[in-house]
Each structure stands twice: as C-alpha cells, then as structure tokens.
PQR file with spaces between the fields and no chain letter, atoms N, CA, C, O and H, PARSE charges and radii, in Angstrom:
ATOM       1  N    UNK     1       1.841   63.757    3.374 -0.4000 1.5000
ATOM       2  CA   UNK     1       1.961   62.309    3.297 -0.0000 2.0000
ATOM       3  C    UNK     1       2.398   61.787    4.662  0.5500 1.7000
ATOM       4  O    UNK     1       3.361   62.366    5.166 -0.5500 1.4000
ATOM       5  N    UNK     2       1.784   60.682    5.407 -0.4000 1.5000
ATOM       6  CA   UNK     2       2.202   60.118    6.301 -0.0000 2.0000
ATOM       7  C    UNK     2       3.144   59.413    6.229  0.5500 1.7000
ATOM       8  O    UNK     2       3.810   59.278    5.202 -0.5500 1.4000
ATOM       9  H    UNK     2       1.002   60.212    4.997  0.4000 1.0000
ATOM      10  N    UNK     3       3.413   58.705    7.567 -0.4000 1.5000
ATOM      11  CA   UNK     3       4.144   57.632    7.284 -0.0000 2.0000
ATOM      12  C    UNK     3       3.538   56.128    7.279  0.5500 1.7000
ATOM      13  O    UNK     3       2.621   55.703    7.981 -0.5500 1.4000
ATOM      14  H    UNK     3       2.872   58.814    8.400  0.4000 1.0000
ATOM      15  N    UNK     4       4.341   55.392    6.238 -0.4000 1.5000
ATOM      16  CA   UNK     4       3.810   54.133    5.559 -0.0000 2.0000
ATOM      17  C    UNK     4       4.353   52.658    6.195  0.5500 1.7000
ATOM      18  O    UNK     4       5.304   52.170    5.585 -0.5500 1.4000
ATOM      19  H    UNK     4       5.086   55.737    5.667  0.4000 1.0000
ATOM      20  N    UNK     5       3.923   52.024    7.172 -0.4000 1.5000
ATOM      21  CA   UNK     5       4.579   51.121    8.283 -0.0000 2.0000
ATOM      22  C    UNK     5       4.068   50.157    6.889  0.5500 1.7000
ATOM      23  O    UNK     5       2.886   50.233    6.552 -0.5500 1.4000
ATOM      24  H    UNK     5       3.150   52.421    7.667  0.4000 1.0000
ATOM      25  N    UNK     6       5.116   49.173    6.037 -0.4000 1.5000
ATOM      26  CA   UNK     6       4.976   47.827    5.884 -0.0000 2.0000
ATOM      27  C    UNK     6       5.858   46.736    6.702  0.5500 1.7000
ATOM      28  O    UNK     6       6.727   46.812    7.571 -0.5500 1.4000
ATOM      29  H    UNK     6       6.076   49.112    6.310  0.4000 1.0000
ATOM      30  N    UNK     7       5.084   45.470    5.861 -0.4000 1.5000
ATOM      31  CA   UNK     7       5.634   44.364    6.546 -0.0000 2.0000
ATOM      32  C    UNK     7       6.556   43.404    5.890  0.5500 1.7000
ATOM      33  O    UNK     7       6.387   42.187    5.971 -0.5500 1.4000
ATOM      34  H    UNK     7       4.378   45.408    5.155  0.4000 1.0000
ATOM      35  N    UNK     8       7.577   43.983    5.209 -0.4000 1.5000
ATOM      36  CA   UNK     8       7.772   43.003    4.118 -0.0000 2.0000
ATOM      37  C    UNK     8       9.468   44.384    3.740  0.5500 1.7000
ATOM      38  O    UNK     8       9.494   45.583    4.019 -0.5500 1.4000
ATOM      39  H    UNK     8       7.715   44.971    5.143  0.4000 1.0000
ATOM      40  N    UNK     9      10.614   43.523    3.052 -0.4000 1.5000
ATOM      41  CA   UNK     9      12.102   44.504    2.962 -0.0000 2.0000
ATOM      42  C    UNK     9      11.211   45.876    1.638  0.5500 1.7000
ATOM      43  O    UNK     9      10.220   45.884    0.908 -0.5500 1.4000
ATOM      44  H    UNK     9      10.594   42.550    2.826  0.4000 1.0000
ATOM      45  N    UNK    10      12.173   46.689    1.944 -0.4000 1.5000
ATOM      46  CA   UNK    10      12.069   47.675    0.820 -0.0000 2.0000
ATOM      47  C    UNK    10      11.878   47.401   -0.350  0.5500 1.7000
ATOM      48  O    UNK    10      11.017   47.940   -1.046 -0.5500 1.4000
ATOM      49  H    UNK    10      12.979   46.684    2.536  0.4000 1.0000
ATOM      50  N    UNK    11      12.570   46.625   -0.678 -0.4000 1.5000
ATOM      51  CA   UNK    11      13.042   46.222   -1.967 -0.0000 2.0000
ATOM      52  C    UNK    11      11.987   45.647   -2.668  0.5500 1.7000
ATOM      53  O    UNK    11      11.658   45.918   -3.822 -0.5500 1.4000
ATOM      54  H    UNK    11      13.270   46.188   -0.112  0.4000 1.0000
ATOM      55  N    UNK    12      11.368   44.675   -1.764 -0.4000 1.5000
ATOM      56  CA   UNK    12       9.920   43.766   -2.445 -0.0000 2.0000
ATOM      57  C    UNK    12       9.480   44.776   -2.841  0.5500 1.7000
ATOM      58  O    UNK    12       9.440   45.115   -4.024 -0.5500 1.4000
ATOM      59  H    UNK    12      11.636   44.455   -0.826  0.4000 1.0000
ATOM      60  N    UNK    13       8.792   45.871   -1.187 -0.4000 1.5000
ATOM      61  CA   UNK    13       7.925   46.626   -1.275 -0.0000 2.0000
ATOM      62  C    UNK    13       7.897   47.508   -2.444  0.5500 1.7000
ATOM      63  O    UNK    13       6.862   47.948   -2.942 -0.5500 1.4000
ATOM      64  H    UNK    13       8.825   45.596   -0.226  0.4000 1.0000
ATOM      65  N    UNK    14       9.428   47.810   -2.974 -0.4000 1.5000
ATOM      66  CA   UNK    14       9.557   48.859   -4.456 -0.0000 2.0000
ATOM      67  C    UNK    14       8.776   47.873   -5.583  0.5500 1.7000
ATOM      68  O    UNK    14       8.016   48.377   -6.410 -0.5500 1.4000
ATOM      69  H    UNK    14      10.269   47.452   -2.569  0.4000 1.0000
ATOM      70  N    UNK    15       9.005   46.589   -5.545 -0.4000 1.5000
ATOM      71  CA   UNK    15       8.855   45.862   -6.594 -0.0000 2.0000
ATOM      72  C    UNK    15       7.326   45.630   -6.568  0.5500 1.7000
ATOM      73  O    UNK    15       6.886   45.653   -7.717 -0.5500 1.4000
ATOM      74  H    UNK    15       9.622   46.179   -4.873  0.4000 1.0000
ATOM      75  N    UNK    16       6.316   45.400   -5.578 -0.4000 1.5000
ATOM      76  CA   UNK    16       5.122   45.092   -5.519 -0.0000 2.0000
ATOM      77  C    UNK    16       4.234   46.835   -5.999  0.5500 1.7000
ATOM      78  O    UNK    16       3.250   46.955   -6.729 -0.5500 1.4000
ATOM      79  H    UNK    16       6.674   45.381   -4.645  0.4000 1.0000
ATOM      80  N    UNK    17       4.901   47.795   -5.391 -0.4000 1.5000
ATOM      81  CA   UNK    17       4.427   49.317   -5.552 -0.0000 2.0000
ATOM      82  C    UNK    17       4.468   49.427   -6.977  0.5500 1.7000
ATOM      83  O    UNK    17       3.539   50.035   -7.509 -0.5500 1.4000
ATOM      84  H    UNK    17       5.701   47.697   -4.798  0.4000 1.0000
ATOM      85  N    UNK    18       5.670   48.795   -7.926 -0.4000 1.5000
ATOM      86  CA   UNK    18       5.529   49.128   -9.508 -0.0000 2.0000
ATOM      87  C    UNK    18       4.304   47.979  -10.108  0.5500 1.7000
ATOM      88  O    UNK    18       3.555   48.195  -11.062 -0.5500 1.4000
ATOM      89  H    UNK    18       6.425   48.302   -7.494  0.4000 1.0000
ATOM      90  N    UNK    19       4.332   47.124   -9.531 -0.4000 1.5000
ATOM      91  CA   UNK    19       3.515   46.191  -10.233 -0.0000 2.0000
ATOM      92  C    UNK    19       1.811   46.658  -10.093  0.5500 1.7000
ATOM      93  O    UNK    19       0.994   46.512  -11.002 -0.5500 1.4000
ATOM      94  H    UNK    19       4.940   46.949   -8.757  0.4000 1.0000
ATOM      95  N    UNK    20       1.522   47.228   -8.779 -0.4000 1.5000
ATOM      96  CA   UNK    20       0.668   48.025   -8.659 -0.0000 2.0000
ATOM      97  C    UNK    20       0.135   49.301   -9.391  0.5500 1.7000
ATOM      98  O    UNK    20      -0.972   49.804   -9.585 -0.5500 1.4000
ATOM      99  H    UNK    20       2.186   47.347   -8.040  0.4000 1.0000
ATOM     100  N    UNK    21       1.027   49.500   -9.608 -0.4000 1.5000
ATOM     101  CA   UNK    21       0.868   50.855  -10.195 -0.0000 2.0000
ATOM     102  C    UNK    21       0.420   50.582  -12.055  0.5500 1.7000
ATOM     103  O    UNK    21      -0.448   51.112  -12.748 -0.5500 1.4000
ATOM     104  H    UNK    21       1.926   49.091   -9.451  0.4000 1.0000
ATOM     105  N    UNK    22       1.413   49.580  -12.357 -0.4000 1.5000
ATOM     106  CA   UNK    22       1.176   48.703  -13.547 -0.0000 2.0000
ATOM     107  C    UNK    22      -0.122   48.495  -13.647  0.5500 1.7000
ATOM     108  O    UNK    22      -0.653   49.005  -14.634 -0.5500 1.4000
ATOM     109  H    UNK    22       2.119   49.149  -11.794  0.4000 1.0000
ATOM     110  N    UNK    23      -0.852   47.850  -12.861 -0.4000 1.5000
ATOM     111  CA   UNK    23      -2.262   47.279  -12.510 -0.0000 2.0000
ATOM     112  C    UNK    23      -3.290   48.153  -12.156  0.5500 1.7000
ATOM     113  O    UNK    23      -4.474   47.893  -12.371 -0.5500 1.4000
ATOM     114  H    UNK    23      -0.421   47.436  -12.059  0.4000 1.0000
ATOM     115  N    UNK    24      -2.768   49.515  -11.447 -0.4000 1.5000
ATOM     116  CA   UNK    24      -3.801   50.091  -11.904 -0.0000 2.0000
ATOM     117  C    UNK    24      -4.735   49.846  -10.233  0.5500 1.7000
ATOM     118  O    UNK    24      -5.941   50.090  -10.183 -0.5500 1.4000
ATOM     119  H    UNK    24      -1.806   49.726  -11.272  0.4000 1.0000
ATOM     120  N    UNK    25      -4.224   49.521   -9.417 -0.4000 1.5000
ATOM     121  CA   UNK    25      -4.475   48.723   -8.035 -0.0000 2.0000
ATOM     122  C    UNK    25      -3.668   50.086   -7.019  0.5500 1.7000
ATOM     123  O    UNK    25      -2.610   50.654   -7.290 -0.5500 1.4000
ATOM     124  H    UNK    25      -3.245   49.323   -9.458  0.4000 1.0000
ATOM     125  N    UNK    26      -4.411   50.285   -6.038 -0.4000 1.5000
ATOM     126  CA   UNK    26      -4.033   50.546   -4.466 -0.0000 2.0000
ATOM     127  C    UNK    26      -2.671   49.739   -3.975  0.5500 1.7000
ATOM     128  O    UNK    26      -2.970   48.875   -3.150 -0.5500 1.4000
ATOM     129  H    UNK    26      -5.270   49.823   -5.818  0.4000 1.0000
ATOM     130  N    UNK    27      -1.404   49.787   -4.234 -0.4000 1.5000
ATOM     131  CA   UNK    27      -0.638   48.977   -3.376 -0.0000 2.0000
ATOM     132  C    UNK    27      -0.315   49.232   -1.395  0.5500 1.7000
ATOM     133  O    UNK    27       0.544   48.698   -0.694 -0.5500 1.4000
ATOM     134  H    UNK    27      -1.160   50.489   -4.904  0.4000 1.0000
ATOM     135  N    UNK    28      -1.290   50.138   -1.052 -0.4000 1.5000
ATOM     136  CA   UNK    28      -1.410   50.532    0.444 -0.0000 2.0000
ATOM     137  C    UNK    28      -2.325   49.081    0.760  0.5500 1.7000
ATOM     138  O    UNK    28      -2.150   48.541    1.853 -0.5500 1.4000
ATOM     139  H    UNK    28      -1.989   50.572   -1.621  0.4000 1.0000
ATOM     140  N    UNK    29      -3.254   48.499   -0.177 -0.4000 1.5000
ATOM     141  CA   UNK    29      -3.679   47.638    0.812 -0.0000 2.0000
ATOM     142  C    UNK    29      -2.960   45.927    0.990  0.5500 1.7000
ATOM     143  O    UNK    29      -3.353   44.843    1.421 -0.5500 1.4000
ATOM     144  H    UNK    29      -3.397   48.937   -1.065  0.4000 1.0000
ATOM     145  N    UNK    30      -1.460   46.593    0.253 -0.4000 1.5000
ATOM     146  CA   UNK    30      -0.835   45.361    0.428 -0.0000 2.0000
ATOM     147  C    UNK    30       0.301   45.267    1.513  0.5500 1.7000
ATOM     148  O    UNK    30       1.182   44.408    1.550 -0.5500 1.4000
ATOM     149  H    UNK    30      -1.141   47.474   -0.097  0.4000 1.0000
ATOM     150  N    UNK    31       0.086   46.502    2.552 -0.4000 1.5000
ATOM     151  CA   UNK    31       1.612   46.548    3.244 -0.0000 2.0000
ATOM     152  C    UNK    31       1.577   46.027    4.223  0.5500 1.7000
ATOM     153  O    UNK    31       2.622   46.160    4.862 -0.5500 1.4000
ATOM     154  H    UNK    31      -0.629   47.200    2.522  0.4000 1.0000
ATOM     155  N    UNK    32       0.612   45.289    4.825 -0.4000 1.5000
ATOM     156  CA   UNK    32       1.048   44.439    6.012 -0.0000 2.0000
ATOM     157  C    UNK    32       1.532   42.927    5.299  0.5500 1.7000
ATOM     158  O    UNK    32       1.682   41.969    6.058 -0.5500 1.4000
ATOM     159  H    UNK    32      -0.236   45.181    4.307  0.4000 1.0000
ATOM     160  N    UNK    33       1.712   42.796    4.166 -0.4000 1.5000
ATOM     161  CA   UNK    33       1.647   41.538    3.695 -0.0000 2.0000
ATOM     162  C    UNK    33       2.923   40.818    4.049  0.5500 1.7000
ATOM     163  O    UNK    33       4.067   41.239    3.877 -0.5500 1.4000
ATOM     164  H    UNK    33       1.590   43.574    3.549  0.4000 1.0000
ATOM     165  N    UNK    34       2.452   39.365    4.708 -0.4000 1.5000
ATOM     166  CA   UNK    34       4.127   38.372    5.018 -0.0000 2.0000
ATOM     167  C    UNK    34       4.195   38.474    3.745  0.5500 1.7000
ATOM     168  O    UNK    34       4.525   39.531    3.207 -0.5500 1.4000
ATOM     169  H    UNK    34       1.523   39.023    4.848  0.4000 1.0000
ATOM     170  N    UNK    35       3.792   37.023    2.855 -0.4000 1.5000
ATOM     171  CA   UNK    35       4.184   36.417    1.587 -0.0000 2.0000
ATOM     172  C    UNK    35       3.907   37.309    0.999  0.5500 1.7000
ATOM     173  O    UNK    35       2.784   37.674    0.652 -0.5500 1.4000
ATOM     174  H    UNK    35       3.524   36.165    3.292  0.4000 1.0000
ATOM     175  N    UNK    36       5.346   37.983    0.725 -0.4000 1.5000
ATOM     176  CA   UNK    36       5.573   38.842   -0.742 -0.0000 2.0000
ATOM     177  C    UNK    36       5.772   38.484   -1.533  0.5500 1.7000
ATOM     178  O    UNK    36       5.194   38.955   -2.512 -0.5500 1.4000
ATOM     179  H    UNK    36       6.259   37.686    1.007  0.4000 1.0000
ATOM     180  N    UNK    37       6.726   37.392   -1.723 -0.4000 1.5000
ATOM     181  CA   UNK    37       7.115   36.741   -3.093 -0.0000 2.0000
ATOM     182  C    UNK    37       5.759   36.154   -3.602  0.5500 1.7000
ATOM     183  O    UNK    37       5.425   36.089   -4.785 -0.5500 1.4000
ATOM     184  H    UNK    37       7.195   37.009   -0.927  0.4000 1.0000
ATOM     185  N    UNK    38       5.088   35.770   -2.611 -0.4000 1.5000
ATOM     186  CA   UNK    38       3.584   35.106   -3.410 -0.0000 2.0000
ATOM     187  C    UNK    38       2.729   35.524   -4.303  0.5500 1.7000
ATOM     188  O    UNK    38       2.193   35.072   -5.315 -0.5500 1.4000
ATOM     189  H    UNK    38       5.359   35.823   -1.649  0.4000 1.0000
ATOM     190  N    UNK    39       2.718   37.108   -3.313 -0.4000 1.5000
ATOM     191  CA   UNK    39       2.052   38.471   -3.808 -0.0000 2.0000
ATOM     192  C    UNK    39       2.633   38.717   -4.915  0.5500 1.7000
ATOM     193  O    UNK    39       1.847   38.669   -5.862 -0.5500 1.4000
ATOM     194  H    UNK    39       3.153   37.476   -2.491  0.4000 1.0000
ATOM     195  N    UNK    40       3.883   39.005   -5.239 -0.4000 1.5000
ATOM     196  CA   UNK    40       4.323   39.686   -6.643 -0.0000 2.0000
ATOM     197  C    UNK    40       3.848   38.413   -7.396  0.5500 1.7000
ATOM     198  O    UNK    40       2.733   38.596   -7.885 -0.5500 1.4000
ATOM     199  H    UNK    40       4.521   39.044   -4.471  0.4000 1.0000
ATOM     200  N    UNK    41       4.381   37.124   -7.647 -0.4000 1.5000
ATOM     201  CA   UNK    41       4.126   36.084   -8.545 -0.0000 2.0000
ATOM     202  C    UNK    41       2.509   36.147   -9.223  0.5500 1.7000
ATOM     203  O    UNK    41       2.137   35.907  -10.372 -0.5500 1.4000
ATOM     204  H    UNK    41       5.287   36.976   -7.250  0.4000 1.0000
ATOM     205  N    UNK    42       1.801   36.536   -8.113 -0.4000 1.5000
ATOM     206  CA   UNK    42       0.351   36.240   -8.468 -0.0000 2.0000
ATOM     207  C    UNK    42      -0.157   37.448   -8.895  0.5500 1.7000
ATOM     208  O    UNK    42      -1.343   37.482   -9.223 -0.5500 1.4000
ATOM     209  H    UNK    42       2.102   36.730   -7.180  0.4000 1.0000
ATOM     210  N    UNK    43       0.649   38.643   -8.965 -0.4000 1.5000
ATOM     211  CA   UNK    43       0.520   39.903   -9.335 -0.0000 2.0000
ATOM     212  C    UNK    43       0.471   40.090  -10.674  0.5500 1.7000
ATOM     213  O    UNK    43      -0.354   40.625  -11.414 -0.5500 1.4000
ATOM     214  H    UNK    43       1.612   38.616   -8.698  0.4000 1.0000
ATOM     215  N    UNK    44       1.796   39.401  -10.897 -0.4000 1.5000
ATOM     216  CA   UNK    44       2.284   39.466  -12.183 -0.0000 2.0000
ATOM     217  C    UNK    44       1.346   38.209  -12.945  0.5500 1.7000
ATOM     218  O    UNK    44       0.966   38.288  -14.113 -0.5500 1.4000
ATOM     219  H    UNK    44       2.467   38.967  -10.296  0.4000 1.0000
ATOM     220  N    UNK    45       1.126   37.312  -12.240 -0.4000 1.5000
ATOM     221  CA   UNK    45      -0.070   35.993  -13.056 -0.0000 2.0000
ATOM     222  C    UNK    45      -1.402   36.671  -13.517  0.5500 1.7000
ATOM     223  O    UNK    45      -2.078   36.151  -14.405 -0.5500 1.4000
ATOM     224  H    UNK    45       1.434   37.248  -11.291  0.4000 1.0000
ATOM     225  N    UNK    46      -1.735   37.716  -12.970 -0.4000 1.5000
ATOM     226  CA   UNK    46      -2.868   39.045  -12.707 -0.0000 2.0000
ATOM     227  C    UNK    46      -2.595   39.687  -14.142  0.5500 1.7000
ATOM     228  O    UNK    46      -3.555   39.932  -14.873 -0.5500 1.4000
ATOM     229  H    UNK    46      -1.186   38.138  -12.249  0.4000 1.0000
ATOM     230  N    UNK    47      -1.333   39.953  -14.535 -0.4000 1.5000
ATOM     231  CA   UNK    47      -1.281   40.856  -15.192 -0.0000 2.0000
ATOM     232  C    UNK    47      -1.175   40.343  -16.738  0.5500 1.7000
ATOM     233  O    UNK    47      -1.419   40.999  -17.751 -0.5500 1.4000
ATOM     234  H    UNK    47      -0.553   39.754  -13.942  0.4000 1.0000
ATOM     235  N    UNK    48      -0.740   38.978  -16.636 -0.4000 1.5000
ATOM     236  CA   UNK    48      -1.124   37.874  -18.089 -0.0000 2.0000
ATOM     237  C    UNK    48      -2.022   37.578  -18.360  0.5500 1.7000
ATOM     238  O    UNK    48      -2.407   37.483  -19.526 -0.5500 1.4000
ATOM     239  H    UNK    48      -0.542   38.445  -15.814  0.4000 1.0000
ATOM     240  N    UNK    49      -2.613   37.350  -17.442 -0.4000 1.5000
ATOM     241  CA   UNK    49      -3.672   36.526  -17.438 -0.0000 2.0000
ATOM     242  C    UNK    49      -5.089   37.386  -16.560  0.5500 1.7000
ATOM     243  O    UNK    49      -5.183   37.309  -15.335 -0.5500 1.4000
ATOM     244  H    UNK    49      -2.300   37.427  -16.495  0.4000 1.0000
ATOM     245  N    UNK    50      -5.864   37.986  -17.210 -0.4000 1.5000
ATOM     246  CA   UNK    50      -6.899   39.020  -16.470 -0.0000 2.0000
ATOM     247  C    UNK    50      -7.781   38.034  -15.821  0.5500 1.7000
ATOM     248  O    UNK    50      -8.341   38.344  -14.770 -0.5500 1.4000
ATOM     249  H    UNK    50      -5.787   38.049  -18.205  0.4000 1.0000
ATOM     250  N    UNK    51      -7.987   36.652  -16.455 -0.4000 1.5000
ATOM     251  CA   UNK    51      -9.108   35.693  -16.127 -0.0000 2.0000
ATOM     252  C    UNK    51      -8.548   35.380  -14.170  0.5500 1.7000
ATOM     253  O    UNK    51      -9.046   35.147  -13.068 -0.5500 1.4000
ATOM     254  H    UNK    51      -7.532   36.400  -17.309  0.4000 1.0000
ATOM     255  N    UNK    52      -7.519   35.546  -14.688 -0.4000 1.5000
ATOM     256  CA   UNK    52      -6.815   35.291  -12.868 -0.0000 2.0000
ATOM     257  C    UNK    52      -7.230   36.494  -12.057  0.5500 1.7000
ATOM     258  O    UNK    52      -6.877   37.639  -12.338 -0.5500 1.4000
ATOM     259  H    UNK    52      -7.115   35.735  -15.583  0.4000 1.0000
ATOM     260  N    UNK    53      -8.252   36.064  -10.702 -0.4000 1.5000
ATOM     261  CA   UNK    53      -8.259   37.502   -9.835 -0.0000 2.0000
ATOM     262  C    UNK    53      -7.377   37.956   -9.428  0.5500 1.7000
ATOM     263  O    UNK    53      -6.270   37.423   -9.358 -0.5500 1.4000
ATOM     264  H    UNK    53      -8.539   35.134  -10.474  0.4000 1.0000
ATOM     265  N    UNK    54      -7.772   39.410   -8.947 -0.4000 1.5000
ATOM     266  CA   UNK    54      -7.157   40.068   -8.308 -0.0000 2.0000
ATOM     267  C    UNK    54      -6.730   39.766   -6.630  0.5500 1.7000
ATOM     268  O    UNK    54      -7.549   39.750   -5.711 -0.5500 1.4000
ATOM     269  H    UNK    54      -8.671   39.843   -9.004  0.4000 1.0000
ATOM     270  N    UNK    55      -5.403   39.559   -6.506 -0.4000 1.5000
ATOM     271  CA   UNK    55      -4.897   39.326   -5.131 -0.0000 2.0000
ATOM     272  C    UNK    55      -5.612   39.678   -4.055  0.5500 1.7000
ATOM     273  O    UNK    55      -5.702   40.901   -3.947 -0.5500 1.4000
ATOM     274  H    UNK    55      -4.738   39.572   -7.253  0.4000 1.0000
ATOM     275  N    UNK    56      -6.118   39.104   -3.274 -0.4000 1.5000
ATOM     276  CA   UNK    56      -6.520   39.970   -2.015 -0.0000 2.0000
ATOM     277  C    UNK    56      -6.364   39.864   -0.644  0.5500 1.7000
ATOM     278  O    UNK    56      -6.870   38.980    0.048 -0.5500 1.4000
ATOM     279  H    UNK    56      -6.044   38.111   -3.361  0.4000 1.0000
ATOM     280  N    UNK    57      -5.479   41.006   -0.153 -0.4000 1.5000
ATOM     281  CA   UNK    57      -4.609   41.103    0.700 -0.0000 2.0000
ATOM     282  C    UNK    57      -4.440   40.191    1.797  0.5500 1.7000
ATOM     283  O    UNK    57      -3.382   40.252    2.424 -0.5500 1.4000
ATOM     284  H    UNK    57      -5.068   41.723   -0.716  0.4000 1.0000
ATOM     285  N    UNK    58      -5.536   39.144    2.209 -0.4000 1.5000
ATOM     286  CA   UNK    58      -6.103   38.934    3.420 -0.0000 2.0000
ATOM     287  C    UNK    58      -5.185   37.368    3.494  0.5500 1.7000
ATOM     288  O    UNK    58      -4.789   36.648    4.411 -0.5500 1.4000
ATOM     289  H    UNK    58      -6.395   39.095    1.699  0.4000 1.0000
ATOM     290  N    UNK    59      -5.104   37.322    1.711 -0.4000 1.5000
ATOM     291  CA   UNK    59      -4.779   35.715    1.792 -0.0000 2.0000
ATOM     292  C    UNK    59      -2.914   35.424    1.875  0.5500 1.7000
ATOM     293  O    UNK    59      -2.287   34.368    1.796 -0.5500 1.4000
ATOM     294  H    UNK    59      -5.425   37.907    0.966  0.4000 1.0000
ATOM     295  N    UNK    60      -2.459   36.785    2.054 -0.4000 1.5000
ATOM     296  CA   UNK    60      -1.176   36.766    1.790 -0.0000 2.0000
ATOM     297  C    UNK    60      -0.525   37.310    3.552  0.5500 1.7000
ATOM     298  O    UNK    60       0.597   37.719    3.849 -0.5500 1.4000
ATOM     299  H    UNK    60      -2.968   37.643    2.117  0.4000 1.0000
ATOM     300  N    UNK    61      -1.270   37.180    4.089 -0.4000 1.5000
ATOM     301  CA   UNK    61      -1.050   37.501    6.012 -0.0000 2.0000
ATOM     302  C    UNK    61      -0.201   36.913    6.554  0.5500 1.7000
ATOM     303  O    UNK    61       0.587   37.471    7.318 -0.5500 1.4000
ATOM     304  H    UNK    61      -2.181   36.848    3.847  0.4000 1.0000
ATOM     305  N    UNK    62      -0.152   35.043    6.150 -0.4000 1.5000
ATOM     306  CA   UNK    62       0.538   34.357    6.462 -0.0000 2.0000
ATOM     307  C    UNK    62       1.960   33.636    5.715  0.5500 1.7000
ATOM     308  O    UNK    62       1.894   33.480    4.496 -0.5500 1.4000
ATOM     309  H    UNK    62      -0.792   34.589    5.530  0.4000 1.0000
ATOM     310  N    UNK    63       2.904   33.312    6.246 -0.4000 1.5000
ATOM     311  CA   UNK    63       4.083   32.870    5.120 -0.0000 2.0000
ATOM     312  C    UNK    63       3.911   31.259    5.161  0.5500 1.7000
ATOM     313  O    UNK    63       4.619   30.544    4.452 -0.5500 1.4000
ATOM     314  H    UNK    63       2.958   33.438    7.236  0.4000 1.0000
C-alpha cells in the first residue's frame, strides 16, 4: 500500500471513507477534495435518495 496524500483533516477523510464504503464507491477519487462537508452531505443525500447522482469529484475542488 502506498502512501495516500489527501486534501481535507483526517477526521472528514475517516467519515467520507465510511460513507464510501457504505456506497459501494472508490473513496481514492475523493482525496484531493476542498469541500468536504459538501461531499459528505451530498453523499449521504446519495444514499436516501438513489434518484440523486453520484458526487463527482471534480465539482467539490473548490470551497
């Protein structure tokens, strides 16, 4: 296993990695992400609601 450079505290990063894992989703293509809190919210909106897409990484770059 390498090492895993994100962009965002541990702590999110634990919290976005379970929600991922929940989902069934890659959470590697979320680690450069600024807006984390955005990311988990819409993660978890993902996970009520299937009609809601899936996050994608590109839109969460900026805070």
């Amino acid at each position: 296993m390498g090492i895993l450079k994100i962009e965002m505290p541990l702590e999110w990063w634990t919290r976005i990695n379970e929600k991922c894992k929940e989902l069934n989703l890659n959470p590697e293509s979320y680690t450069e992400v600024k807006n984390y809190g955005k990311l988990y919210f819409d993660l978890q909106k993902h996970q009520f609601d299937r009609r809601f897409p899936i996050p994608d990484p590109k839109d969460y770059l900026k805070i």
